[in-house]
C-alpha positions as CSV (number, residue, x, y, z in Angstrom):
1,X,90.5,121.7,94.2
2,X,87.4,120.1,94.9
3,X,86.1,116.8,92.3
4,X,82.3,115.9,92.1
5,X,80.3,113.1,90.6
6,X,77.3,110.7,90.9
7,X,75.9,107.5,89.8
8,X,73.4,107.4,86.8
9,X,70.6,108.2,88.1
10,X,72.1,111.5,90.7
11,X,70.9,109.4,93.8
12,X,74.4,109.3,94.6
13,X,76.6,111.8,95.0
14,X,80.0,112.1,95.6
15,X,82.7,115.0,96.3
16,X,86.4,115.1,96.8
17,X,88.0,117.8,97.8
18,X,91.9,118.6,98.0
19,X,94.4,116.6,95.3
20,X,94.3,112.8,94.3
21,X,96.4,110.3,96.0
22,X,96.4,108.6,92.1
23,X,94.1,108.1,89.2
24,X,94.7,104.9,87.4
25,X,93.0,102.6,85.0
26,X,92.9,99.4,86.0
27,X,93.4,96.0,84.3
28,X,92.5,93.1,86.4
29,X,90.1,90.6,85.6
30,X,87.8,92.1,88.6
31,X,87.7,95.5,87.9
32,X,86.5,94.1,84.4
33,X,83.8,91.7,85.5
34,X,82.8,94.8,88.6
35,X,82.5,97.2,86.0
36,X,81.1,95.4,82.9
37,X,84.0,96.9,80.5
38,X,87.8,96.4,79.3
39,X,89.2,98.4,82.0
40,X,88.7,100.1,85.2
41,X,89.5,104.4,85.9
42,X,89.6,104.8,89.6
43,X,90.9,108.1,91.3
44,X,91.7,107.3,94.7
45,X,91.2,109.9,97.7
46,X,92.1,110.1,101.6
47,X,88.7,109.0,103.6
48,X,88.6,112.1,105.0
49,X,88.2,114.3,102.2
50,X,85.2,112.6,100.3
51,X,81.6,113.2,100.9
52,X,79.2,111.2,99.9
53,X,75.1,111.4,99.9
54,X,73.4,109.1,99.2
55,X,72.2,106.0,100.2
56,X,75.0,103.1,98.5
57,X,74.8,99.4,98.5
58,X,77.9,97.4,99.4
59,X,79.6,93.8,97.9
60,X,82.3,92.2,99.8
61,X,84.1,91.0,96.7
62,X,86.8,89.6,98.7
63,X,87.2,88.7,102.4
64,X,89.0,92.6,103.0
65,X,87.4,94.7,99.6
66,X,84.1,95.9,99.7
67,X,82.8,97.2,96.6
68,X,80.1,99.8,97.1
69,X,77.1,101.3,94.0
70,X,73.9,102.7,93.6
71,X,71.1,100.7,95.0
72,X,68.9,102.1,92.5
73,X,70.7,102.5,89.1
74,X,73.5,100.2,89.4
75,X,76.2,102.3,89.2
76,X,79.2,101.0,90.5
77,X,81.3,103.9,92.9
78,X,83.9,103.1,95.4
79,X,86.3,100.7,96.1
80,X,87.5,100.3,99.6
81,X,90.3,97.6,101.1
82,X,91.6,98.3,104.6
83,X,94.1,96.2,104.4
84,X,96.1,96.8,101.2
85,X,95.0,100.9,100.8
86,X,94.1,101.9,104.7
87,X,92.9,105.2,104.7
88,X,92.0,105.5,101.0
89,X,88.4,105.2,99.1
90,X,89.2,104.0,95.2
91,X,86.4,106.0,93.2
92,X,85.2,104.8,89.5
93,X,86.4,108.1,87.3
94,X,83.8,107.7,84.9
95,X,81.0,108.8,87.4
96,X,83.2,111.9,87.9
97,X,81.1,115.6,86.9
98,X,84.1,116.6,84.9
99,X,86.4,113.7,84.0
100,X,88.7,115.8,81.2
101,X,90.0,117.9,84.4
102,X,91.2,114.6,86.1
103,X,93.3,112.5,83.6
104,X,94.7,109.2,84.8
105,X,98.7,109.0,85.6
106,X,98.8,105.2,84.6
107,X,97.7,102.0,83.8
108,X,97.8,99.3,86.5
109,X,97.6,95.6,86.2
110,X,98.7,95.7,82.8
111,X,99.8,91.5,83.2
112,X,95.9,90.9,82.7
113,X,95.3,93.3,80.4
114,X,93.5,92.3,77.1
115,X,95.2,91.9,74.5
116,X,93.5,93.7,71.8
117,X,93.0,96.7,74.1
118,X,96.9,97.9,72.9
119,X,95.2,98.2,69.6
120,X,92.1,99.9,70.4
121,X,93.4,103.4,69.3
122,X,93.7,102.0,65.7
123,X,90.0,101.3,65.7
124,X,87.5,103.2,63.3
125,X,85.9,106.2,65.1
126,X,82.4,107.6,64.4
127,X,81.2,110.7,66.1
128,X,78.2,109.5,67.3
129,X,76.6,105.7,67.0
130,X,77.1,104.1,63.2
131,X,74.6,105.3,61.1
132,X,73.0,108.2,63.1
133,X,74.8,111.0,61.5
């Protein structure tokens, strides 16, 4: 099964072909601040099986994790640290084509999750933005 995506503005492009090694949604207070919301998805793949086109920029976020986006939109794309997940490129599941065929298996780093995202289910839900109906 091959998985596609791309940044926000398609200069980016991304495909993974064969199964995940996981899909999680992540909770750490980095993956918040990298990706500007509550928590993280990122569907990790073997090296080896993800192409990418495009030209990315990197951030070395730490002295072993480089953080890699779109030099032109923003978007933030691929995770990548040698050390703890040789082998492996981490890639933010909301820039996936097709992200209802992809669920995530789990939630990671759940000791510094928010604590009103438990709750966030019991929100009030509009269909599109308040007041546009």
């Amino acid at each position: 099964m091959a998985i596609s995506g791309k940044c926000h503005c398609g200069a980016v492009t991304w495909r993974a072909d064969g199964e995940a090694e996981h899909h999680a949604l992540c909770h750490c207070e980095d993956c918040r601040r990298w990706s500007g919301a509550p928590l993280a998805g990122w569907i990790a793949f073997d090296e080896s099986k993800v192409t990418i086109s495009g030209e990315t920029a990197a951030y070395h976020s730490s002295e072993s994790v480089t953080r890699e986006f779109c030099g032109k939109c923003g978007t933030g794309l691929f995770y990548r640290n040698p050390v703890m997940l040789p082998g492996i490129i981490d890639i933010q599941s909301g820039t996936m084509d097709h992200p209802e065929q992809s669920p995530p298996g789990a939630h990671i780093m759940v000791s510094h999750r928010l604590g009103w995202v438990r709750d966030m289910a019991d929100l009030p839900e509009f269909a599109t933005y308040p007041g546009m109906d």
